[in-house]
C-alpha positions as CSV (number, residue, x, y, z in Angstrom):
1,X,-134.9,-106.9,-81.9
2,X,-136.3,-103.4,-81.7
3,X,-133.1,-102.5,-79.6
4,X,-130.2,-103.1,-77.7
5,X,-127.3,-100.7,-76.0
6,X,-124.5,-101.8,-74.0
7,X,-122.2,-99.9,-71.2
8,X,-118.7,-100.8,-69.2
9,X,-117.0,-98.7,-66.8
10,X,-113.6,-99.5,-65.1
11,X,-112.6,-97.2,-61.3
12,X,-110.5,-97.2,-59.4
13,X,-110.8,-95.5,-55.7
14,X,-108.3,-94.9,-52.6
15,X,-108.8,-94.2,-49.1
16,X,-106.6,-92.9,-46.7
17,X,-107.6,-91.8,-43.1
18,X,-106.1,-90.6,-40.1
19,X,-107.5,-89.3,-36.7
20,X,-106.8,-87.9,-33.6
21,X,-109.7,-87.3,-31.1
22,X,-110.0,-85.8,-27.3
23,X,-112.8,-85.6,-25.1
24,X,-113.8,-84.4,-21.3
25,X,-117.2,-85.3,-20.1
26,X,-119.5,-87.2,-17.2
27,X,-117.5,-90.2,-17.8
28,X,-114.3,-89.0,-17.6
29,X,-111.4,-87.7,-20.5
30,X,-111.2,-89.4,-23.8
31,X,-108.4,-90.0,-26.2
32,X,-108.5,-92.1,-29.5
33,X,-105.4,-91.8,-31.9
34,X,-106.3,-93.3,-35.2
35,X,-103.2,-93.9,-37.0
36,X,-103.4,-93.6,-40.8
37,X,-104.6,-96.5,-42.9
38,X,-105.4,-96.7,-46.5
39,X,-107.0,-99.4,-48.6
40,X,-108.0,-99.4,-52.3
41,X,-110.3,-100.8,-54.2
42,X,-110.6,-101.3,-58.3
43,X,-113.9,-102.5,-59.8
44,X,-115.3,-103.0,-63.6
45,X,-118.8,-103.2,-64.0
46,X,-120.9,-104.2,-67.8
47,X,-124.4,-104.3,-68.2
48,X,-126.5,-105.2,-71.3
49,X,-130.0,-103.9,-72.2
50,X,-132.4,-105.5,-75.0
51,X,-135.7,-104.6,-76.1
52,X,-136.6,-107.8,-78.4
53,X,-140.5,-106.1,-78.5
54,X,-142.5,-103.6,-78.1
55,X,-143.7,-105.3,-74.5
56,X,-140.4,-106.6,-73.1
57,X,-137.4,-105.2,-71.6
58,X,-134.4,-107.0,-70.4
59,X,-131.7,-105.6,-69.2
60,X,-128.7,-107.5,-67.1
61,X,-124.7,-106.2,-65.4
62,X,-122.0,-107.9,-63.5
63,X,-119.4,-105.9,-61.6
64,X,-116.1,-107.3,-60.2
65,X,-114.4,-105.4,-57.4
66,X,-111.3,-106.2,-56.2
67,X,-110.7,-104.6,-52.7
68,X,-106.5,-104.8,-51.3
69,X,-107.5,-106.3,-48.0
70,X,-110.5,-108.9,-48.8
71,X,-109.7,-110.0,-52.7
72,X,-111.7,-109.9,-55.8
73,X,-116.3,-110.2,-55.4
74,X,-118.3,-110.9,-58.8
75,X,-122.0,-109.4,-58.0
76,X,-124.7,-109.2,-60.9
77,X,-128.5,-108.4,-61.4
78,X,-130.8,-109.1,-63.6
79,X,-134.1,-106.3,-64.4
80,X,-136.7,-107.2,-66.4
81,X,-139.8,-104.9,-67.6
82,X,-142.8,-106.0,-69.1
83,X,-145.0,-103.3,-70.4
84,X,-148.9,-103.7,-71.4
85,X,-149.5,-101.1,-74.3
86,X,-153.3,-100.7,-73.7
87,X,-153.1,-99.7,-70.3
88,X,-149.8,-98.3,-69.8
89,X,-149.1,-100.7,-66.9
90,X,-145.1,-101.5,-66.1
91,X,-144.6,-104.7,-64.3
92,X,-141.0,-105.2,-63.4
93,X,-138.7,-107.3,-61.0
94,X,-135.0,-107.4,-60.1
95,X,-132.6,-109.8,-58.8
96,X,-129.2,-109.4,-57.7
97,X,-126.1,-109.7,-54.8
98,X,-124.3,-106.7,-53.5
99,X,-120.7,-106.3,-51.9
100,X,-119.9,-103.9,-48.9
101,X,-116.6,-103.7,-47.6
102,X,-116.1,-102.3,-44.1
103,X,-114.7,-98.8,-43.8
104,X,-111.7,-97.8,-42.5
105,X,-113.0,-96.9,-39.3
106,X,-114.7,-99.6,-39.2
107,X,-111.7,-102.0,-39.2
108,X,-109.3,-100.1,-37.2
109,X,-110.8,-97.6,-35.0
110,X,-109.1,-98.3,-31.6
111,X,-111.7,-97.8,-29.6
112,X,-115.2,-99.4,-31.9
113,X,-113.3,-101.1,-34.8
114,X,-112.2,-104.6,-35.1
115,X,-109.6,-105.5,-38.4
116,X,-111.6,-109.2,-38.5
117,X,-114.4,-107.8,-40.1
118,X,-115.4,-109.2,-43.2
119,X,-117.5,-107.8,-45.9
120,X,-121.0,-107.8,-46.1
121,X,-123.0,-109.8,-48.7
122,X,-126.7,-109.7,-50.2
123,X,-128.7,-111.4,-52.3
124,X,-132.1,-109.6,-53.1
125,X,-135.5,-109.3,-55.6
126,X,-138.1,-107.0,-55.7
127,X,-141.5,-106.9,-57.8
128,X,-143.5,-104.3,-58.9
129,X,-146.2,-102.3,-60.7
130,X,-146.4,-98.6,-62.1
131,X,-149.3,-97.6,-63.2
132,X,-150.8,-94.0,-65.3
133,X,-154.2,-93.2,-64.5
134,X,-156.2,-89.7,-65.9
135,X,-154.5,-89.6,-68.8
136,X,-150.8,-89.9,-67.1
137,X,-151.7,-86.9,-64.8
138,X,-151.5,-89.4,-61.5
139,X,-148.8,-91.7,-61.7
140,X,-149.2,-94.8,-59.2
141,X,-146.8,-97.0,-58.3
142,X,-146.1,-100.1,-55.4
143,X,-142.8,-102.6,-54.8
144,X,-142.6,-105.2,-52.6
145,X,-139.1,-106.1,-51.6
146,X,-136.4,-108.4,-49.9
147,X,-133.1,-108.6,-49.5
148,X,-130.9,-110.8,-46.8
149,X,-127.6,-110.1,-45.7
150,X,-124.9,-112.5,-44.5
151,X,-122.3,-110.5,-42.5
152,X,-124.2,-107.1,-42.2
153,X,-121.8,-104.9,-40.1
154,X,-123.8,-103.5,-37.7
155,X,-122.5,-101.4,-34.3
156,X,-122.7,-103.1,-30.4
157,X,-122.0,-102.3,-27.0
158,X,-118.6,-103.7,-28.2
159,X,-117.6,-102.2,-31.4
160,X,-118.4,-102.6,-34.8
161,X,-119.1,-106.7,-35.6
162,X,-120.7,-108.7,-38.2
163,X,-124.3,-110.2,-38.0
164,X,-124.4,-113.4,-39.5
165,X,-127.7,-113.1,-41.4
166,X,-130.1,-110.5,-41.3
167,X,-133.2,-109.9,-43.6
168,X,-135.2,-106.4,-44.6
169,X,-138.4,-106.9,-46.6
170,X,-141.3,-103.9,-47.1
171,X,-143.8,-102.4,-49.5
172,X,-142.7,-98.6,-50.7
173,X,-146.0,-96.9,-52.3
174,X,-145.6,-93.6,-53.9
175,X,-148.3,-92.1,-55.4
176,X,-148.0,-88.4,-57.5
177,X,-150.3,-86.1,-59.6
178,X,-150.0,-82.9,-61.7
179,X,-152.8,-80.0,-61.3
180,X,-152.3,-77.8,-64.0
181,X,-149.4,-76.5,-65.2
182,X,-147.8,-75.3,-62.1
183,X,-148.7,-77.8,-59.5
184,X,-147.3,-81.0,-58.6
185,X,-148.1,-83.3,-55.7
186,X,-146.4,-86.4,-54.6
187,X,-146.4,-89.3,-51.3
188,X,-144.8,-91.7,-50.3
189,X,-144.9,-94.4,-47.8
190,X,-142.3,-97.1,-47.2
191,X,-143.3,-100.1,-44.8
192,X,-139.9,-102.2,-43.9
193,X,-139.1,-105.2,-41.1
194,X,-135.0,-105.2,-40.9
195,X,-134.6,-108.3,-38.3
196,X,-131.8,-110.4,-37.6
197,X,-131.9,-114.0,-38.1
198,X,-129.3,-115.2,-36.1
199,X,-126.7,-114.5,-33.1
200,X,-126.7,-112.8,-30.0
201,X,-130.2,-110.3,-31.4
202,X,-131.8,-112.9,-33.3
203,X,-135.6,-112.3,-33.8
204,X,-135.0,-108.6,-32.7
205,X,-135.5,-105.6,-35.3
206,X,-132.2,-104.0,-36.6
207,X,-131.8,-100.5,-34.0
208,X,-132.5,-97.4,-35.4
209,X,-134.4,-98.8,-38.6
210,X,-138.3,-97.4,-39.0
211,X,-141.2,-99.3,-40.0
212,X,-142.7,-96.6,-40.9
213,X,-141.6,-93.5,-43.2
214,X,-143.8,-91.3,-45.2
215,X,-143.2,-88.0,-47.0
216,X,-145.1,-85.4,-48.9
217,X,-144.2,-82.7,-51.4
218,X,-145.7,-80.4,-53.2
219,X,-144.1,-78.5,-55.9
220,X,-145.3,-75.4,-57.5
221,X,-143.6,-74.2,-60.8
222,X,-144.6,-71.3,-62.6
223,X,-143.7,-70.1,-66.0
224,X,-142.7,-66.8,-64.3
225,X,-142.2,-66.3,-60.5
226,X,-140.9,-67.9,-57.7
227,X,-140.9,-71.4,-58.2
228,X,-141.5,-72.9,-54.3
229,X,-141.3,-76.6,-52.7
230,X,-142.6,-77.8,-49.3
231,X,-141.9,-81.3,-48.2
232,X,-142.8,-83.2,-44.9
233,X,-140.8,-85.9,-43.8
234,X,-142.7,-88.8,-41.3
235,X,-140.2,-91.0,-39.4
236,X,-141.7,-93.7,-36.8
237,X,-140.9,-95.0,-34.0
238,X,-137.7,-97.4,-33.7
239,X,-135.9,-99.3,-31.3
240,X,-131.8,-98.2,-30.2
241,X,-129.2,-98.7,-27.8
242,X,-128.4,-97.3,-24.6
243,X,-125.1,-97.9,-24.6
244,X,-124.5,-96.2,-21.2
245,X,-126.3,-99.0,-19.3
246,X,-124.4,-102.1,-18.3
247,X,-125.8,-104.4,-19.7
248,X,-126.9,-102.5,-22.3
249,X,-130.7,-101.5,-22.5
250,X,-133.0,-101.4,-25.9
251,X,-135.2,-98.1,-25.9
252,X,-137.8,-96.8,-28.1
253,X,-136.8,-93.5,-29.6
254,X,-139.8,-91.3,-30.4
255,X,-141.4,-90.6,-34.1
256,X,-140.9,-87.3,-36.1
257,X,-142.0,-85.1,-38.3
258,X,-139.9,-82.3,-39.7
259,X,-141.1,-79.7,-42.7
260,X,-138.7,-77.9,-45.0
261,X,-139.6,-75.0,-47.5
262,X,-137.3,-74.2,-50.5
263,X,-137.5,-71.3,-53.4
264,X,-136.2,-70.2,-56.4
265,X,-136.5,-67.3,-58.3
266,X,-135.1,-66.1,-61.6
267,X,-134.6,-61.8,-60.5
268,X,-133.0,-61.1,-63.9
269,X,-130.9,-62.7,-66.9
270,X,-128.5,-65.4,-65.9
271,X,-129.3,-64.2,-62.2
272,X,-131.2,-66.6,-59.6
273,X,-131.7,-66.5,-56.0
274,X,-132.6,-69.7,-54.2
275,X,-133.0,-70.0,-50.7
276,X,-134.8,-72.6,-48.2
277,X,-135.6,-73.8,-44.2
278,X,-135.2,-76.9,-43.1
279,X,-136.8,-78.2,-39.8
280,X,-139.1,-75.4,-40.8
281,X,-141.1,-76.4,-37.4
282,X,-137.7,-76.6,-35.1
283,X,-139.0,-80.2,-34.2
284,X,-136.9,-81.8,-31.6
285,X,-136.1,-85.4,-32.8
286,X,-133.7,-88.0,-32.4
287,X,-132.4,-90.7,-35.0
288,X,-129.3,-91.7,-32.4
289,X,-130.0,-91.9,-28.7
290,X,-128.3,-88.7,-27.1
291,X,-126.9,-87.3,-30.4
292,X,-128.4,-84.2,-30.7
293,X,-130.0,-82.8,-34.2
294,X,-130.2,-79.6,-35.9
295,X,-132.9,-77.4,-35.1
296,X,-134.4,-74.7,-37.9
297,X,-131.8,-73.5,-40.4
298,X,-132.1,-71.1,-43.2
299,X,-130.0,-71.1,-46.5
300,X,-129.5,-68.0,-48.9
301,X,-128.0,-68.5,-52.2
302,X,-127.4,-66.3,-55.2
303,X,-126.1,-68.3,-58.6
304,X,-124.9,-65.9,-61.6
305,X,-124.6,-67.9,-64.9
306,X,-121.9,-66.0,-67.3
């Protein structure tokens, strides 16, 4: 055994909420009153990792969570890692569940929640391979994944409900490279189908969930000088809910691109100004029908460390 390290952690967490919200618009005033509601949930969560040679890694956790309203959830996963010393390759996989209560909201909005919700559940694997080419200045990597859900809580013409099984699988790529001492490139690309399996949408993709997302950024890090990063962000095409139809109406909402810039720069001891643009392009974009986005936006920022 060339290794071995072990971890627990114990939370506990309490939410409390309360609203009150008034509206006037085409289809007439608006009133929701929210009254408060709490819940609280307390988890504990161990995980083991083992390096029994120089070409395997194991590592493996259970978590318990014990939620107020829905009882106590065991979820685990399991990771393994097998490395190939000659080449550098890492070929790795994961298994596990997951555990998602509903929110607050979720449960007792008056006008979208519904208090028989019940949590979501997952099971899910993925496989895949990272791999160091030129001497570890490009760094390769590809997963292939799948995970299904029984319960996902997803939002309807009707409120908030749960589907009874849905499944996501995809490819993510990402691909990066160092020029240099300065200069570093990297891409990715992330191909997902997120379709539900049964009830009232069964064989239709999940709304507002892409099949296709890229981005790119480049980062350029100098000893001395500005340090300065430029991302792109590539959204595609996806399907939502017009909501304002009766019946209610799939639509297409468009694909996006939006660019941000960010700097840094060190003006004196212990004194650094950063500052960036997002939507650098002031694209006009969507991700929920009809709710508006923010155009271009500049931040300024000075941090002093003492």
């Amino acid at each position: 055994m060339l290794g071995a390290d072990r971890q627990w952690l114990a939370e506990t967490e309490r939410e409390r909420s309360a609203t009150s919200f008034e509206s006037d618009g085409p289809f007439g005033p608006f009133e929701s009153e929210f009254p408060e509601q709490s819940a609280r949930t307390t988890g504990a969560f161990a995980e083991a990792r083992a390096r029994p040679t120089d070409a395997l890694v194991l590592a493996a956790g259970a978590r318990v969570d014990d939620h107020d309203r829905f009882g106590a959830t065991v979820t685990g996963r399991v990771a393994p890692v097998v490395i190939v010393g000659s080449t550098g390759t890492r070929l790795r996989a994961t298994a596990g569940t997951g555990f998602k209560a509903p929110s607050l909201f979720q449960l007792f909005d008056p006008a979208f929640g519904d208090p028989g919700l019940d949590p979501e559940h997952s099971r899910g694997w993925d496989v895949g391979i990272d791999q160091p080419v030129a001497s570890d200045q490009v760094q390769l990597s590809a997963t292939w994944f799948r995970t299904n859900y029984e319960g996902l809580i997803v939002f309807g013409s009707d409120g908030y409900r749960n589907e009874n099984e849905v499944t996501t699988r995809g490819l993510e790529t990402t691909a990066s490279a160092v020029f240099g001492a300065a200069l570093r490139v990297a891409a990715s690309y992330t191909y997902t189908r997120a379709e539900s399996e049964t009830g009232a949408d069964a064989g239709l993709d999940l709304i507002r969930r892409p099949r296709h997302h890229g981005s790119l950024t480049i980062d350029w890090t100098p000893e001395r000088g500005p340090e300065v990063s430029l991302g792109l962000r590539r959204v595609g095409d996806r399907e939502d809910v017009d909501f304002t139809t009766f019946p209610s109406e799939r639509v297409s909402l468009d694909a996006y691109t939006i660019a941000r810039i960010a700097a840094a720069w060190e003006v004196a001891d212990r004194v650094r100004l950063t500052g960036r643009i997002e939507n650098l392009f002031d694209a006009e974009y969507e991700e929920v029908l009809d709710f508006g986005t923010a155009g271009r936006a500049a931040y300024l920022g000075v941090a002093y460390r003492p």
